[in-house]
N, C-alpha and C positions, 0 to 999 in steps of 0.2 A: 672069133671076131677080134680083130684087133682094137686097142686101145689107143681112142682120138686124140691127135693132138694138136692143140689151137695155139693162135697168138694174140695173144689181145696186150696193143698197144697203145700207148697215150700222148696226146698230141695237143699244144697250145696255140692259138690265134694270141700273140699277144698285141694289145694296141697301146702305144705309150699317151701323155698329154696333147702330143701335136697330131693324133691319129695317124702313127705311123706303125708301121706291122715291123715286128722282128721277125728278121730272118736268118736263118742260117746258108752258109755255102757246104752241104758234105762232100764227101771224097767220089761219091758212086751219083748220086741226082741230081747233084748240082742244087740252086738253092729249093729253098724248103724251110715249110715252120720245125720249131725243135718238135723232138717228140722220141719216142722207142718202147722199147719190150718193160711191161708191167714185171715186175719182179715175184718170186712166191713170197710169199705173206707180205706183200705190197697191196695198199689199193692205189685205185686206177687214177686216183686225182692227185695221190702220191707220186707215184711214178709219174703223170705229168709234170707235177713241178721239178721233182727229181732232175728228169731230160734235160728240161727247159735250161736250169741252174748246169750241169753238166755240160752241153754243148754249146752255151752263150753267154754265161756269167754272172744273169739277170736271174733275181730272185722274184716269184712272180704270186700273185696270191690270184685263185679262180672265181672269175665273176660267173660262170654258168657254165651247163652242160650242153652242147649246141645237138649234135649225135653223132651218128655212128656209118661210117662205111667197111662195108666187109667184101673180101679178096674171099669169095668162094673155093676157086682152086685151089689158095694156097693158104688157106682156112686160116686166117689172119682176119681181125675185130680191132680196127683202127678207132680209137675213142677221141673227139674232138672237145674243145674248152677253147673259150673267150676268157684270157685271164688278164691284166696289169701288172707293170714291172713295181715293184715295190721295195727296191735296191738291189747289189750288186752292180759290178763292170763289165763291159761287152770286151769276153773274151773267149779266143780261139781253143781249139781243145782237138784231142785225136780224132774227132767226130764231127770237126768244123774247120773248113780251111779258109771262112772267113765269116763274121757276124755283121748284122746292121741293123738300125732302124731304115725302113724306105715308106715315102707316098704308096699309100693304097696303088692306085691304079701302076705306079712304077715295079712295085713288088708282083703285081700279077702280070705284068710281062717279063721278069723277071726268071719267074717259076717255068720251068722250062716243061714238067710233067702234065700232061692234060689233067690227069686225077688228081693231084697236087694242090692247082690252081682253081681246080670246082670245091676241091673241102674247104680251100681258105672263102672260097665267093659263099659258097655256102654257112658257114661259119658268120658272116658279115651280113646275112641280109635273117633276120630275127623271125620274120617271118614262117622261113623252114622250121624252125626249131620247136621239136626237135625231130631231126631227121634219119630215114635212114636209106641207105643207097648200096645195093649190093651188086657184083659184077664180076 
């Protein structure tokens, strides 16, 4: 039997003072909250902020864990966080061809991915949390 292998990655909702959502532009989905691959001997709220500071500029501190969806096929464990910017500049990076704060409801038409745009709704309504969604 071969020996599995996952990705479990981490991903921030960030909302600033004016409740607006950062977002990234990448190269391949267009916008989207920052996020990516947990590193070895990383934890996973590390590597959120990791991402976050790497693709947007903003230094971010984690207000909660909201949950979790997972890409069964492609056995991938996407970890989601409500965090605040807590300094840093919004800037662009190999991994962002453009950053921003945007209005809630502007940032989710915005997001051009159907599953993209349900972890950020989901992430935002407290409710769910914590949740988990697999597909």
């Amino acid at each position: 039997m071969a020996t599995p292998k996952h990705i479990v990655s981490a991903a921030t909702i960030v909302l600033n003072d004016h409740n607006e959502i950062l977002l990234i532009k990448g190269p391949l989905r267009g916008w989207e909250m920052p996020g990516g691959q947990v590193e070895e001997g990383e934890s996973i709220t590390e590597a959120a902020i990791r991402e976050t500071k790497e693709e947007s500029g903003i230094d971010v501190e984690i207000l909660r864990f909201c949950g979790i969806f997972q890409n069964v096929e492609k056995s991938i464990c996407n970890t989601l966080f409500l965090a605040k910017p807590t300094g840093g500049e919004l800037t662009t990076s190999s991994e962002s061809l453009a950053v921003g704060y945007f209005p809630i409801d502007q940032a989710l038409q915005m997001i051009e991915w159907q599953n993209y745009r349900q972890r950020v709704e989901y992430c935002l309504d407290e409710g769910r949390h914590p949740f988990f969604v697999d597909f």
